[in-house]
Phi, psi and omega in degrees: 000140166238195165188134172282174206196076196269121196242130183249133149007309173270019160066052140269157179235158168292125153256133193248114131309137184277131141289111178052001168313164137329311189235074162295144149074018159278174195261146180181142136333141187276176193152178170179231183224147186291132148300143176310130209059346179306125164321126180314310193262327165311321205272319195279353197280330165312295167314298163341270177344294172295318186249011187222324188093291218257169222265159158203081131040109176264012155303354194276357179206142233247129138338113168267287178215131154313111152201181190270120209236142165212066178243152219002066165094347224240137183208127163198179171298120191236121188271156178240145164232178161204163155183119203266146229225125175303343169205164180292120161238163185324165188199140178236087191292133151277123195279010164261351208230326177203145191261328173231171154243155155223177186239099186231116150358133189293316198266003185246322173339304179266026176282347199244150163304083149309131174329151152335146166069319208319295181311317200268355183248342169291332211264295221271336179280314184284321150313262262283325204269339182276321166296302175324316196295323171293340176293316149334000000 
């Protein structure tokens, strides 16, 4: 599984609801699970696409972290990607896959009902983007 972390300047990041899932009507990154042989950044750039309309590149997106998921009986590689954008672009939900989108403050995130696993890698992505930023 991967999931992107898509971030603007001002430091919003895209949030998706889930529709009718498992974890309905929680908050999450777009992503989604590789096809068998598929390229990591090829899968997500797909997944992006299919659930948002927007196109990326997958050189256009950065390896945050890997980790290891063992949650509800379910256990695989869970990719973190992020990528940051000069500006908020349209954005096109499929309305079977997600019921809304928003646009949330990097620092507001966890105001929201996150996906399962979701909360410990925003926590671990907003450190991480605040020591980059300062380093600057």
């Amino acid at each position: 599984m991967a999931t992107c972390i898509i971030i603007v300047r001002d430091e919003t990041l895209l949030l998706l609801r889930l529709a009718g899932k498992s974890q309905g009507g929680r908050w999450g990154s777009p992503g989604g699970k590789l096809n068998k042989g598929e390229d990591v950044e090829v899968a997500l750039a797909r997944e992006v696409l299919e659930e948002t309309g927007i196109a990326l590149a997958p050189g256009q997106m950065k390896l945050f972290g890997q980790f290891w998921v063992d949650s509800s009986g379910k256990q695989f590689d869970y990719f973190q990607y992020y990528c940051e954008l000069s500006g908020k672009p349209d954005v096109q939900i499929r309305s079977d896959e997600h019921a809304v989108y928003e646009w949330v403050r990097l620092d507001d995130v966890g105001e929201r009902e996150l996906v399962e696993d979701h909360p410990e890698v925003m926590r671990l992505f907003n450190e991480w983007w605040r020591r980059s930023r300062s380093e600057d």
